[in-house]
C-alpha positions, 0 to 999 in steps of 0.5 A: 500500500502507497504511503499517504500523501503529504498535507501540502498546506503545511510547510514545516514538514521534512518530505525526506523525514516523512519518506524515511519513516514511511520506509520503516512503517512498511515492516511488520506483519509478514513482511520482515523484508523489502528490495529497495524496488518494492520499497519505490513501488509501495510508497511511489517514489523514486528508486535513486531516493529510495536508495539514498534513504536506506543509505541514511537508515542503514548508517544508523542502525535503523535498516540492516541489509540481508546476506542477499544484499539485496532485502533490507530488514528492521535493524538494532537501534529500531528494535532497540529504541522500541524496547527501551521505551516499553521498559520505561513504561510501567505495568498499568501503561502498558496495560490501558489499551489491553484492557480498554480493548477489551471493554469495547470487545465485551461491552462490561467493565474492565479493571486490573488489581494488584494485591496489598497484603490481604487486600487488592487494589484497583489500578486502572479501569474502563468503564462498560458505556452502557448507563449502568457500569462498575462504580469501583474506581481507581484506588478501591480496596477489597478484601482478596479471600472474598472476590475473585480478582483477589483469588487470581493473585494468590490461587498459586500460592502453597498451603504454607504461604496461605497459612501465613497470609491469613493466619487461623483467625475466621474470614470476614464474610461479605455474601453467601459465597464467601470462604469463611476459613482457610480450608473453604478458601484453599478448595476455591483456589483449588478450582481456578487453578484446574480453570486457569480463571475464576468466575463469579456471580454474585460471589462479592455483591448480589447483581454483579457478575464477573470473570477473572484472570492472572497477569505474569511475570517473565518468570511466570509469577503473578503480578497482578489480576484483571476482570470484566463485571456486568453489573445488574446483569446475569451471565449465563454459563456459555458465555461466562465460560466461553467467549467472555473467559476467552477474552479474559484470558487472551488480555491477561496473556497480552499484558504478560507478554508486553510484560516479558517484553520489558523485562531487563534482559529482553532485548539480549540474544540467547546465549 
């Protein structure tokens, strides 16, 4: 596809610049790699430009020639710069177009937490644009035993870090379904582990269903957890789990690889 044209009311534009960034937006997708003559007929410029601009790319490490001398790919400084700029992002920037992504694919509120010792806290949420939407904002406190999203962060934990999170002390109850000792809670968790997920209806407050997640580390823990909730509405089991749980799950795997992305040694080759 030919570049778009340059606005030719604003004369502060560099063509050259605008040139040399359409080459370097070409790559991605399946085309790892250009000729230099597929690269003239795609942006409709001439082959002596088109050379002179990949000369410039390639002295700076944007464009690196093939070992055909022929195919020119996305060169180091590119990937790197791109890396460098994830890892100073932290883990809800990275998150905001994952999960607001999935507000629009679902239609419900979406939300991600992270755990505080007992508790969760909200850190970034998209609200349903229906007229009836989550009300929990950005810095909502809630215990974990007794909602799912507080589930998903400790589901893998042992008996051992359980016993000592929450003690022998009885647990707070919130509605019907929640654990009140440490052994109704570890059966739960023994469930989202078989799932990979947890699902909730009405589980923390009557009226409002949910599906959760774990979002991970590089190294596979858990740092975090996000949901969809319906509030005032009943999910029926297919769709709980079925599309919803798919798109549940398909973000918090998004999230964990922008994660591992940004991890320090990501931009190192494997030894």
């Amino acid at each position: 596809m030919a570049s778009a044209p340059l606005p030719a009311e604003n004369k502060y534009i560099v063509p050259a610049l605008a040139q040399g960034l359409g080459i370097l937006s070409l790559f991605g997708g399946e085309r790892r790699s250009f000729t230099a003559p597929e690269i003239a007929l795609k942006l409709s410029l001439p082959r002596t430009k088109v050379f002179r601009l990949l000369q410039t790319l390639q002295s700076m490490d944007y464009v690196r020639c093939e070992q055909d001398k022929r195919h020119f790919s996305l060169g180091p400084a590119l990937l790197n710069r791109g890396f460098e700029y994830l890892a100073s992002l932290d883990m809800v920037e990275l998150a905001q177009p994952i999960l607001q992504r999935l507000r629009d694919r679902t239609g419900l509120s979406s939300h991600m937490a992270v755990r505080d010792g007992r508790e969760i806290i909200y850190v970034s949420r998209f609200a349903a644009r229906s007229t009836i939407a989550s009300s929990v904002s950005i810095g909502t406190r809630f215990p974990v035993h007794a909602t799912i999203m507080g589930r998903m962060t400790i589901f893998e934990m042992g008996d051992k870090e359980l016993e000592r999170l929450f003690g022998k002390q009885p647990l707070e109850r919130f509605s019907k379904q929640t654990p009140t000792t440490l052994k109704a809670l570890k059966a739960l968790l023994a469930e989202d582990r078989t799932r990979g997920y947890a699902v909730s209806q009405s589980f923390f407050e009557a009226g409002v269903s949910a599906i959760a997640a774990p979002v991970r580390d590089s190294s596979g823990g858990i740092l975090a957890a996000i949901n969809v909730t319906a509030v005032n509405a009943h999910i029926d089991d297919h769709a709980m789990h079925g599309d919803l749980k798919e798109a549940v799950l398909g973000a918090a795997a998004e999230i964990s690889r922008w994660l591992c992305r940004t991890a320090p040694d990501a931009t190192k080759s494997p030894s």
